[in-house]
C-alpha angles and dihedrals in degrees: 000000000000119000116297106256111198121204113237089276116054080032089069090052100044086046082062100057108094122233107273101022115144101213152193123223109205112195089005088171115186075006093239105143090050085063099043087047090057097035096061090036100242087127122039087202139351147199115234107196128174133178092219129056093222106060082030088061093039083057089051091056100050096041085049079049087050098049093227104113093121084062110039126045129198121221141173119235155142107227109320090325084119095048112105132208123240131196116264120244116240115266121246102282095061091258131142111272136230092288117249119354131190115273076241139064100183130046113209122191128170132166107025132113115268088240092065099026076064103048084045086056096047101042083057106053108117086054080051097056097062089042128103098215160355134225121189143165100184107199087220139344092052099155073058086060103041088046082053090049095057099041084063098054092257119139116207105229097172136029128181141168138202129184120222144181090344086312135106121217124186123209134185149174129206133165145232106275090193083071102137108178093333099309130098128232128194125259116273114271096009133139108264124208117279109283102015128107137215129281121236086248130027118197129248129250117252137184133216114282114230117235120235116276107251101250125276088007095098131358107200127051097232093063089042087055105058100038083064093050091042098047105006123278081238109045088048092047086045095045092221111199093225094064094042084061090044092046084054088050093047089051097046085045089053094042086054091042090053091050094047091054105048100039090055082052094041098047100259092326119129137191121283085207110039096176093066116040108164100094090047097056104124114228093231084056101139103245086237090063090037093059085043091057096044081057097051087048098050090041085050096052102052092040088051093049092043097049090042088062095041079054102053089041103061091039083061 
């Protein structure tokens, strides 16, 4: 079998394993980036799980094409249920080690909804917990996802995006904050693993530190916050060219919504001004529509601020 060829998109996720990484690919569908990840020798070995028998045999078929079943191995499996614990090797110094681990040290999921990219992740927090990292490309609700990420002690250390075939998809990769000398150790006061015991000291649980606004961009921490959350603290920072165009889309889709939406309420009349619709709200507005529109505007607004600075900023 020729060499594995990814399209953008699941390019962008495989180009955020590290070398050596023994994986689990949650929802790996036809199983294609667990082949491209041992093929070019980036995993010694990983974990192809699936949900659903059919994608899941699919999977088998191209990895025995590939030649590569003693390195990849199918499972089925909702989330990381599947995935089993294994003793951990003594450290260097001969010494006991930090009790059982996950067969794998990095969760990869591509391709789910950020609803359930997020249950999955939290279903699976103890296994987590003794991981080293996480790779996702949520399809939507991604601040859902990155809000997930923290809770769980996870801090996001790259962020990228692609556009393909007319659609924008965001990945990241953030790692395991409870890190302590290269191993990981559980959160304090959760449930461990039957027949292991706790260590002398469990680990905190921290949460994802927020990277300073760029100046002049936000002055105050809770708008910050949540256009990180919203569009990703990095790829702002970075002013990534992919989410300047997405912030554009996101502009032209509320201004349609708006007008949609007033001129439903207005008889057919829309706003002259579509870019400011707090003084054309109509008074008989359902509540329902007027809530939705306080949402476009607030999301307008952020998104606007956001893309005048990426702007500036690249004409400078």
């Amino acid at each position: 079998m020729e060499k594995m060829e990814l399209s953008k998109r699941l390019f962008m996720t495989a180009s955020m394993v590290k070398a050596g990484s023994i994986v689990a690919d949650v929802g790996c569908d036809h199983g294609y980036t667990a082949i491209y990840l041992v093929q070019n020798g980036i995993c010694p070995r990983v974990l192809a799980m699936d949900v659903n028998e059919g994608p899941l045999l699919r999977a088998g078929e191209h990895i025995q094409e590939a030649g590569l079943s003693s390195y990849i191995e199918t499972r089925l499996s909702d989330g990381l249920s599947a995935m089993k614990w294994t003793e951990e090797e003594a450290g260097p110094d001969g010494g006991a080690g930090c009790g059982r681990r996950p067969e794998a040290d990095t969760l990869l999921m591509a391709g789910i909804g950020g609803r359930l990219t997020a249950r999955i992740l939290e279903d699976a927090a103890q296994k987590l917990s003794r991981m080293r990292a996480v790779i996702l490309q949520p399809q939507s609700e991604v601040w859902l996802v990155r809000r997930t990420l923290s809770r769980l002690g996870y801090q996001i250390t790259a962020e990228d995006m692609v556009k393909e075939d007319g659609r924008f998809y965001t990945a990241m990769r953030a790692e395991n904050l409870r890190m302590t000398k290269g191993k990981a150790v559980p959160l304090e006061g959760a449930a461990l693993p039957k027949g292991e015991t706790a260590p002398e000291e469990a680990a905190p649980r921290a949460e994802m530190e927020i990277p300073a606004a760029p100046e002049g961009l936000f002055p105050d921490e809770r708008t910050w916050r949540k256009a990180g959350e919203r569009y990703g603290f990095l790829l702002i920072k970075a002013r990534h060219p992919v989410l300047r165009e997405y912030l554009q889309e996101v502009l032209k889709k509320n201004r349609a919504a708006r007008a949609a939406i007033l001129a439903g309420a207005r008889s057919g009349k829309s706003p002259s001004e579509p870019g400011d619709i707090s003084e054309c709200i109509p008074e008989h507005i359902p509540e329902r529509s007027r809530e939705r529109l306080e949402h476009l505007e607030e999301e307008s607004a952020l998104a606007g601020k956001l893309a005048l600075w990426m702007e500036n900023g690249a004409d400078g």
